[in-house]
GUMARKOL-912131 format. One record per atom (N, C-alpha, C, O): residue number from 0; atom name; x, y, z. Coordinates in steps of 0.1 Angstrom, whole numbers, padded with zeros to 4 digits. Each point is the difference from the previous one (the first is absolute). Example, Ala and Ser with C-alpha at 12.3 -4.5 7.8 and 13.67 -1.06 7.14 Angstrom:
! GUMARKOL-912131
  nr atom    c1    c2    c3
   0    N  0132 -0057  0078
   0   CA -0009  0012  0000
   0    C  0009  0012  0000
   0    O  0010  0000  0007
   1    N -0014  0011 -0014
   1   CA  0009  0011  0000
   1    C -0008  0011  0008
   1    O  0005  0011  0001
END
This chain:
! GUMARKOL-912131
  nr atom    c1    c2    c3
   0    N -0388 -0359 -0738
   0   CA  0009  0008  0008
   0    C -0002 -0005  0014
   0    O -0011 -0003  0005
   1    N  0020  0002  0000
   1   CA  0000 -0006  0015
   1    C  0001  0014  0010
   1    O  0006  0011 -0002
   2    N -0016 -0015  0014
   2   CA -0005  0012  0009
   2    C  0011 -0003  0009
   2    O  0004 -0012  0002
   3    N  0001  0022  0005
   3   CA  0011  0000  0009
   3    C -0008  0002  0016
   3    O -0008  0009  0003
   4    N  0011 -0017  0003
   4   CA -0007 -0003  0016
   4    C  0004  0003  0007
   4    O  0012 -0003 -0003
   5    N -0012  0012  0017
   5   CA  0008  0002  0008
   5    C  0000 -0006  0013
   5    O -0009 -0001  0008
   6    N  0024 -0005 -0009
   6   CA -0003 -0015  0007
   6    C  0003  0009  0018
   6    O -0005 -0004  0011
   7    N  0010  0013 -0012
   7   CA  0003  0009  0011
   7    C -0007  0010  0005
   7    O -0002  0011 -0005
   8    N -0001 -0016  0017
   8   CA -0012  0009  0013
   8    C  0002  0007  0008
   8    O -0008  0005  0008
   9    N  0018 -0005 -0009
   9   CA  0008  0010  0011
   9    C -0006  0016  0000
   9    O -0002  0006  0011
  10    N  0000  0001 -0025
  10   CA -0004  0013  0003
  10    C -0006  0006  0007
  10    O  0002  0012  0003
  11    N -0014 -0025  0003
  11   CA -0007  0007  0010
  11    C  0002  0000  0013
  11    O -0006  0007  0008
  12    N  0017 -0018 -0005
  12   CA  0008 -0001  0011
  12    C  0009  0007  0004
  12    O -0001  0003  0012
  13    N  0011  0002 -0019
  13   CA  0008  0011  0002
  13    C -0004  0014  0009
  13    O  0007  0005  0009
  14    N -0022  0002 -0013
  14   CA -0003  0011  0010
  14    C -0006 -0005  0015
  14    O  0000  0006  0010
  15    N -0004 -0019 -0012
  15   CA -0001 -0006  0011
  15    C  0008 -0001  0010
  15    O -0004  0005  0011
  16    N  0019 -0012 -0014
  16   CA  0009 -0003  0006
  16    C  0008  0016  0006
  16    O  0004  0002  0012
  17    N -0004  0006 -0022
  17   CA  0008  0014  0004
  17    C -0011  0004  0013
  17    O  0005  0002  0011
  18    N -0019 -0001 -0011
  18   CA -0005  0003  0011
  18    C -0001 -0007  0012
  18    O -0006  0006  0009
  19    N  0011 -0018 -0008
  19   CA  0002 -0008  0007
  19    C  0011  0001  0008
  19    O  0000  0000  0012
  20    N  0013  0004 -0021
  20   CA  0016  0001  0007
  20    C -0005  0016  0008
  20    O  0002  0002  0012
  21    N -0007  0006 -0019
  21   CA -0002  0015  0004
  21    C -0006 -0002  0014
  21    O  0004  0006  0010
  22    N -0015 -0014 -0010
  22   CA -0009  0004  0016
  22    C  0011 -0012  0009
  22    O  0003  0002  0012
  23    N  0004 -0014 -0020
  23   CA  0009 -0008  0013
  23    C  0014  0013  0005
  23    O  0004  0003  0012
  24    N  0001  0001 -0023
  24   CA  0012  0009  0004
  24    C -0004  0012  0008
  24    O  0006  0002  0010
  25    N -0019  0008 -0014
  25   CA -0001  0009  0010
  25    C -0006 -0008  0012
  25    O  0008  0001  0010
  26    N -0018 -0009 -0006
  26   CA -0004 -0008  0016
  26    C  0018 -0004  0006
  26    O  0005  0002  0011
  27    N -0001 -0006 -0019
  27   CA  0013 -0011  0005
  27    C  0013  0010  0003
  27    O  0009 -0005  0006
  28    N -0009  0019 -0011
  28   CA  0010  0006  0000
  28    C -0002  0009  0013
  28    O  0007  0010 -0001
  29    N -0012 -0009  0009
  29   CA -0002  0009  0011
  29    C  0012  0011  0003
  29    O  0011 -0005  0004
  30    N -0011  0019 -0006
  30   CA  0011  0005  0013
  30    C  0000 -0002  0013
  30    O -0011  0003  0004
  31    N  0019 -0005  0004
  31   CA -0001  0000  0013
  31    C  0008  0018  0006
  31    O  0012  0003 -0003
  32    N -0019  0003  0009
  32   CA  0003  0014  0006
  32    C  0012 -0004  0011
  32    O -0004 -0008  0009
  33    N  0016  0011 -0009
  33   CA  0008  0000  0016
  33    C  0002  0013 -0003
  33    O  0000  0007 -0011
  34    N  0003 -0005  0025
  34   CA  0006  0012  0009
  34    C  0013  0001  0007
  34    O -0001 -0008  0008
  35    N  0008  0012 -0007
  35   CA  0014  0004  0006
  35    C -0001  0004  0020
  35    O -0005  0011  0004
  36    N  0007 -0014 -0001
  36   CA  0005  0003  0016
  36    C  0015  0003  0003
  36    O  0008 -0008 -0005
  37    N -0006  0018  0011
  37   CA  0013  0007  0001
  37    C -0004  0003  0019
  37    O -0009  0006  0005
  38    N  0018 -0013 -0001
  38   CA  0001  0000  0018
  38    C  0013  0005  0005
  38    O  0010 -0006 -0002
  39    N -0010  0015  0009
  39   CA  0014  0005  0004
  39    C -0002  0004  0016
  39    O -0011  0001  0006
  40    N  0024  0001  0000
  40   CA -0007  0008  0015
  40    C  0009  0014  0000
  40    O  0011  0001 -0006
  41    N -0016  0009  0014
  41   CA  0003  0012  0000
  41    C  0001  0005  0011
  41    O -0011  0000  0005
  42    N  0021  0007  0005
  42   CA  0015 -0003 -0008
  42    C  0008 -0014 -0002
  42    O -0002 -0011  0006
  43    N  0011  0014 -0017
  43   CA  0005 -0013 -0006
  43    C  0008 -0008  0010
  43    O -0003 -0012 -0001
  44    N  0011  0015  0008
  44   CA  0004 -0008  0012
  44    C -0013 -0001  0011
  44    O  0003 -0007  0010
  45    N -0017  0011 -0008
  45   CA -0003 -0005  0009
  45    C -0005 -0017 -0001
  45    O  0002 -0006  0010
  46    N -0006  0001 -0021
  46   CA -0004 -0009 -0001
  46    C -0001 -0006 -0012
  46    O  0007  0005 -0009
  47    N -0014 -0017  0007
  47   CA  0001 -0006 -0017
  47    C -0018 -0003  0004
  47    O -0006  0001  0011
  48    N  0002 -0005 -0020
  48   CA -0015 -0008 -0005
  48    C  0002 -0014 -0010
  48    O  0006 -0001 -0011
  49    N -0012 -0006  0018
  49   CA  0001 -0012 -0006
  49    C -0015 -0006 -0009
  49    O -0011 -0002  0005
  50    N  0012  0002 -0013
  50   CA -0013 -0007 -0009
  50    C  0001 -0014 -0004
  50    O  0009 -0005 -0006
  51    N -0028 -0004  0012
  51   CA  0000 -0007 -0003
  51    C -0014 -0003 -0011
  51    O -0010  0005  0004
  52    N  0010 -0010 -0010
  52   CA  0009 -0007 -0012
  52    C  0010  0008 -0007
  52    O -0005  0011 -0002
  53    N  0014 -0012 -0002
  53   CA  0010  0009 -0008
  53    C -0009  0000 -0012
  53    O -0009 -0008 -0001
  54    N  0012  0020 -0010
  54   CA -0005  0000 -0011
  54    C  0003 -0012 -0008
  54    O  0009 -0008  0003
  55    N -0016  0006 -0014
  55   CA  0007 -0007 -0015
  55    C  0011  0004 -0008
  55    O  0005  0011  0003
  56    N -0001 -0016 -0010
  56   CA  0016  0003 -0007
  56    C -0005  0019 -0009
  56    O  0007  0010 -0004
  57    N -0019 -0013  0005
  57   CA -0003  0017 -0009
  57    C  0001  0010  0010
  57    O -0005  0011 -0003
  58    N  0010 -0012  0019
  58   CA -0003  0007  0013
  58    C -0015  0005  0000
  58    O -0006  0011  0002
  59    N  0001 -0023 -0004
  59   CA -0018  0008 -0005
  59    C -0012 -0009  0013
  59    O  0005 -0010  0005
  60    N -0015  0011 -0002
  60   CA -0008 -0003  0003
  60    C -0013 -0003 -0004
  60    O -0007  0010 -0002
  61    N  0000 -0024 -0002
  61   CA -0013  0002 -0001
  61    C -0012  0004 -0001
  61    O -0007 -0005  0009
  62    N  0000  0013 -0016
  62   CA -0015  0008  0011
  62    C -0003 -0009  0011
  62    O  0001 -0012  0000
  63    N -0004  0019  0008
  63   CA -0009 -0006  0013
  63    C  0010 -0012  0010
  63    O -0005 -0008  0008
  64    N  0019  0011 -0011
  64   CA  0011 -0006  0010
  64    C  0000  0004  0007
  64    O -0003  0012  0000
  65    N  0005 -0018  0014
  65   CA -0002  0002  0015
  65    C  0014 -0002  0001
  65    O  0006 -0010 -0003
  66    N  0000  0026  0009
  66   CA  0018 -0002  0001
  66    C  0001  0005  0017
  66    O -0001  0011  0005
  67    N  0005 -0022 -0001
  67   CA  0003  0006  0014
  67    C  0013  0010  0003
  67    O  0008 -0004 -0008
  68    N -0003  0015  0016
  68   CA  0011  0005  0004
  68    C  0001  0005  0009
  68    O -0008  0008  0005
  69    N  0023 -0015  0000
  69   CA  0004  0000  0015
  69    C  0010  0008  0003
  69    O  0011 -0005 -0003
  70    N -0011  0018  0009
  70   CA  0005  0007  0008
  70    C  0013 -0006  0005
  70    O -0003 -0011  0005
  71    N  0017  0014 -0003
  71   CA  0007 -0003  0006
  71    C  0011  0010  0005
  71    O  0009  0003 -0008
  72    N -0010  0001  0019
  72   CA  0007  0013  0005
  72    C  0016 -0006  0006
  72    O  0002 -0009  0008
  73    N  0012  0021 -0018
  73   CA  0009 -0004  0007
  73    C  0005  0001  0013
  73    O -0009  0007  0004
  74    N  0017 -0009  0006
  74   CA  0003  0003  0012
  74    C -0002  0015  0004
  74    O  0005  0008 -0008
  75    N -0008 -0005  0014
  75   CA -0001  0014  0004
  75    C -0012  0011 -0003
  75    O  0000  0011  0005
  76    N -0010 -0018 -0016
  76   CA -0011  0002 -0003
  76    C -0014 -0007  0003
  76    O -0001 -0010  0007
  77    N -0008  0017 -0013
  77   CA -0011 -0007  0008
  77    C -0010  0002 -0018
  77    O  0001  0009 -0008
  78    N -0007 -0015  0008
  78   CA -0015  0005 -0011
  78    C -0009  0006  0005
  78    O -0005 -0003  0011
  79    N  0002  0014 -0018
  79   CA -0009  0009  0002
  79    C -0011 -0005 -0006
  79    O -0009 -0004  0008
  80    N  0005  0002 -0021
  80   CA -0010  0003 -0008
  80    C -0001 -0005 -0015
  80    O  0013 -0001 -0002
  81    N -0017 -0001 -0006
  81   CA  0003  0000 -0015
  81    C -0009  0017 -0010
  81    O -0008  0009  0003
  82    N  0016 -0013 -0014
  82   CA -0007  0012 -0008
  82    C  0003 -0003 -0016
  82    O  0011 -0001 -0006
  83    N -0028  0000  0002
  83   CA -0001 -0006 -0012
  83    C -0011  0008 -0003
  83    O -0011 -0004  0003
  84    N  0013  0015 -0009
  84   CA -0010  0016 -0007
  84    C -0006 -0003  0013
  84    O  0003  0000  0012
  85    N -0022 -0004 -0025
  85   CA -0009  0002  0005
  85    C -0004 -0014  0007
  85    O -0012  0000  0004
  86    N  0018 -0010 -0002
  86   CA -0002 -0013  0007
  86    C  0005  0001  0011
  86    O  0012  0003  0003
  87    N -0024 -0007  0007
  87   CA  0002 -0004  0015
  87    C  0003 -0013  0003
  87    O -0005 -0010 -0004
  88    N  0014  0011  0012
  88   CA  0013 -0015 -0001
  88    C  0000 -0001  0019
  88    O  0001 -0011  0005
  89    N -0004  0024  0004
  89   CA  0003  0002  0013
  89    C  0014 -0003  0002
  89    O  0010 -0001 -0008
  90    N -0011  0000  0024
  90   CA  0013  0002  0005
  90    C  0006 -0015  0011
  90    O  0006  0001  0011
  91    N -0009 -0013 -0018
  91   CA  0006 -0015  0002
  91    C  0008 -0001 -0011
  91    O -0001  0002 -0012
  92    N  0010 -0007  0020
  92   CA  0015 -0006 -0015
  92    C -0004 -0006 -0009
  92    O  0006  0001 -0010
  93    N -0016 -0010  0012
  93   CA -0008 -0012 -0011
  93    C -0011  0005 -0004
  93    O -0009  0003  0007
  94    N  0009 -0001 -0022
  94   CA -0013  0004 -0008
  94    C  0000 -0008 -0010
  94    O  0010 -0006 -0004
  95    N -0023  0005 -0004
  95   CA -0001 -0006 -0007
  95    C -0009  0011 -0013
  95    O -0009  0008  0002
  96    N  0015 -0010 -0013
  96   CA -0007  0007 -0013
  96    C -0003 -0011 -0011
  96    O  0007 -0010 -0003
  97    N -0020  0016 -0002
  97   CA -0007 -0006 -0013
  97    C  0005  0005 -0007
  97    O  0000  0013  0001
  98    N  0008 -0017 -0012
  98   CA  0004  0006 -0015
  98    C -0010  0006 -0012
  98    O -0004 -0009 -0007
  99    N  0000  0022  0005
  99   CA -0010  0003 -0007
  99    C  0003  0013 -0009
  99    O -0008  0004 -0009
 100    N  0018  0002  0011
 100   CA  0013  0006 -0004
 100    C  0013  0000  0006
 100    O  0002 -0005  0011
 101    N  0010  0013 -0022
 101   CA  0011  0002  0010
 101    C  0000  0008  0012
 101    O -0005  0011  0001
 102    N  0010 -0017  0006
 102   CA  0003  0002  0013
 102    C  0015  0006  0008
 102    O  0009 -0008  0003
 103    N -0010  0020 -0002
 103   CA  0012  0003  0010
 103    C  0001  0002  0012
 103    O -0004  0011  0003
 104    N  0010 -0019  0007
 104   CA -0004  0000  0016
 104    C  0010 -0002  0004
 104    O  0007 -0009 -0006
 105    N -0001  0018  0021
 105   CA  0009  0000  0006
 105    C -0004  0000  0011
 105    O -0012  0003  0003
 106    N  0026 -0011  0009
 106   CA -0002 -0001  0010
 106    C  0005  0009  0007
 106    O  0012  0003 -0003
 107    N -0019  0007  0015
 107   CA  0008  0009  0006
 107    C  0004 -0003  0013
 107    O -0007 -0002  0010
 108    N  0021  0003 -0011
 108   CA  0006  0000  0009
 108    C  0007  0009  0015
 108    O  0010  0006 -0002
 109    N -0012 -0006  0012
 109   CA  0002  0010  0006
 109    C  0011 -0005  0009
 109    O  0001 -0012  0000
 110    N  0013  0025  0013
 110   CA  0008 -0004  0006
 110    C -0006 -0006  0010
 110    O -0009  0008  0003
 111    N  0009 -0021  0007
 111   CA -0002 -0006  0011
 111    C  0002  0010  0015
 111    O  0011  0001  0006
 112    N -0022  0005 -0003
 112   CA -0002  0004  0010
 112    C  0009 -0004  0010
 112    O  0005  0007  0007
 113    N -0004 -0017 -0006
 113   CA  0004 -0012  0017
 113    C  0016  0003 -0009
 113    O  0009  0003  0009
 114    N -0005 -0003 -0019
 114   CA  0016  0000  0003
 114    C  0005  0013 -0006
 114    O -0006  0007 -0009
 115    N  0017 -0005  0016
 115   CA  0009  0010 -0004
 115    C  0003  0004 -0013
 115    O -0006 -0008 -0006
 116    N  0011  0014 -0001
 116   CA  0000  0001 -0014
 116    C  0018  0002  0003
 116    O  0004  0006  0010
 117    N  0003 -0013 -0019
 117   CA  0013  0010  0003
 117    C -0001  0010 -0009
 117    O -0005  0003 -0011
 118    N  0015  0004  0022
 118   CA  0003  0015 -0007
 118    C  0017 -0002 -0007
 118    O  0010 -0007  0003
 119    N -0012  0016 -0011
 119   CA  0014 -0004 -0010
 119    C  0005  0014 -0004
 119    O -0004  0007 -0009
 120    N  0018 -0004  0021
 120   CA  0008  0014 -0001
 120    C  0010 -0001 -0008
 120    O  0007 -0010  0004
 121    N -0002  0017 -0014
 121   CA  0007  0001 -0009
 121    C  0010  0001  0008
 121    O -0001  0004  0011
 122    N  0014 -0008 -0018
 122   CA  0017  0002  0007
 122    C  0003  0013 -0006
 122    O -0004  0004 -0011
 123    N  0012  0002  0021
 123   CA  0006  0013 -0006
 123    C  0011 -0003 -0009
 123    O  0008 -0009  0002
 124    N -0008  0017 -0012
 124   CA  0008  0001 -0012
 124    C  0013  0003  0006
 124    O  0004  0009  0007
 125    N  0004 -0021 -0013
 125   CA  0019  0006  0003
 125    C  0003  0006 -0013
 125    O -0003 -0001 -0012
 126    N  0012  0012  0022
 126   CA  0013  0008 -0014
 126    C  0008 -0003  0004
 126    O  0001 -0004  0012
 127    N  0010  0005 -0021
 127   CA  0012 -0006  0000
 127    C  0008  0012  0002
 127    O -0003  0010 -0006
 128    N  0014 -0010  0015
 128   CA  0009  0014  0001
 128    C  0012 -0007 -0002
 128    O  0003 -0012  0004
 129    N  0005  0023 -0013
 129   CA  0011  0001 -0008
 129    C  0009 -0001  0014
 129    O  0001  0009  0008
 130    N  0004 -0017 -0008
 130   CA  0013 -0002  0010
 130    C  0011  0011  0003
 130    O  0007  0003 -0010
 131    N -0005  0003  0021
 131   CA  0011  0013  0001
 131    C  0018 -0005  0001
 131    O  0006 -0005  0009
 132    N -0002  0008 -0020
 132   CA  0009 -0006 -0001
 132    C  0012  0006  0015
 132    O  0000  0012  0005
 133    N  0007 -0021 -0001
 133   CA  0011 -0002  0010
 133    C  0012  0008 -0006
 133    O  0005 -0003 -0011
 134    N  0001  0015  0020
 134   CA  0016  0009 -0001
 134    C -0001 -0005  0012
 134    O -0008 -0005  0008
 135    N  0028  0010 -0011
 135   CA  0006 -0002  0015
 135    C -0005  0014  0012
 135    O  0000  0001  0012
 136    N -0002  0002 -0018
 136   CA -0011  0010  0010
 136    C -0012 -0003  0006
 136    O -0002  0005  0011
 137    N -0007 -0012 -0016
 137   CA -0011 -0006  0002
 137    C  0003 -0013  0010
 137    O -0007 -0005  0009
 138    N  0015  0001 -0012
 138   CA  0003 -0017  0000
 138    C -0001 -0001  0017
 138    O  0006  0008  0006
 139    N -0011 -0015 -0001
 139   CA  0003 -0004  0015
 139    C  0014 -0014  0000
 139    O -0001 -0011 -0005
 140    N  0013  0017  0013
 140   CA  0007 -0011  0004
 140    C -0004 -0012  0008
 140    O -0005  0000  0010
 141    N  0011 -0012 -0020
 141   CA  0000 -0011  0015
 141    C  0007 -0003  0011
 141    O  0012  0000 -0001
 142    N -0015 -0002  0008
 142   CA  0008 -0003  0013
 142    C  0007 -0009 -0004
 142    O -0002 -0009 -0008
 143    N  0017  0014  0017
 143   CA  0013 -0011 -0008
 143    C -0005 -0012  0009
 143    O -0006  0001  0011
 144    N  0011 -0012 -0018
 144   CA  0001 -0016  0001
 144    C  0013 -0003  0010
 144    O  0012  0000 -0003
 145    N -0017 -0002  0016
 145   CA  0009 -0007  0010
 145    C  0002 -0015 -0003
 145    O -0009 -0007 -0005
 146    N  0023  0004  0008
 146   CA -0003 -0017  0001
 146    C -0003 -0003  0017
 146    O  0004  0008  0008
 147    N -0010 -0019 -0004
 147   CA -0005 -0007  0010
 147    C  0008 -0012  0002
 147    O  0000 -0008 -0009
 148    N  0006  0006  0017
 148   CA  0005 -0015  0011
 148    C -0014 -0008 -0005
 148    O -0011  0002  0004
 149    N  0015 -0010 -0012
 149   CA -0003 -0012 -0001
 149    C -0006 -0007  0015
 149    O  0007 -0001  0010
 150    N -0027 -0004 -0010
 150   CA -0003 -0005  0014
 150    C  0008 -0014  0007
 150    O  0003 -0010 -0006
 151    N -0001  0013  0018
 151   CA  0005 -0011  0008
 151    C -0008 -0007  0005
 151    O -0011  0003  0005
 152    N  0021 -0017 -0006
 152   CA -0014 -0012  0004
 152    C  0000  0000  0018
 152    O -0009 -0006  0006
END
């Protein structure tokens, strides 16, 4: 009777290999944490904020991204201050934040002392009156039509 050999070694390679892909895929698969930044200024016509670096296509941020934002007040306003909860940002148009969660920060905007604000008075409302209609009673005559001598030169 002929003994059957097993020309194949792999059996003991196989749990090898599976723990191998397991510790390369969890080291090699990292999550990366971002955060959201949402910048606006308040009130909406006083001004805009500009951020630099813009986010990534996910509107997301990094951990530990350094996002600068710049205050920009429209005509007739001035910047007051920012307000983001419990984060101190002060009161210069340029700040700068670490990304370590989301972030909601607005710029406050206040009216410009040194200029006038216009003031804006409503027009008074027209009504329309019903036309009184014309009798020969009512009616005022025209003055009859003279002819005039043609001027001489």
């Amino acid at each position: 009777m002929a003994k059957s050999v097993n020309k194949c070694r792999l059996t003991g390679a196989i749990p090898l290999l599976l723990v191998f892909l397991i510790i390369f895929f969890a080291v090699g698969c990292v999550v990366e944490t971002r955060y959201q930044l949402t910048a606006s200024g308040e009130p909406g016509q006083g001004g805009t904020v500009s951020i630099d670096p813009v986010p990534g296509p996910d509107n997301k941020y990094s951990e530990g991204a350094q996002v600068q934002l710049q205050a920009k007040p429209n005509e007739g306003y001035q910047f007051s201050h920012w307000s983001a909860g419990d984060l101190e940002l002060g009161t210069a148009p340029s700040s700068t934040v670490t990304m370590s969660r989301d972030l909601v920060v607005t710029a406050v905007f206040e009216p410009d002392a040194g200029r006038a604000q216009p003031t804006v008075t409503p027009l008074p409302t027209a009504t329309r009156q019903e036309p009184t209609p014309v009798t020969p009673e009512t009616a005022t005559p025209l003055p009859p039509v003279t002819k005039s001598a043609p001027p001489t030169a």
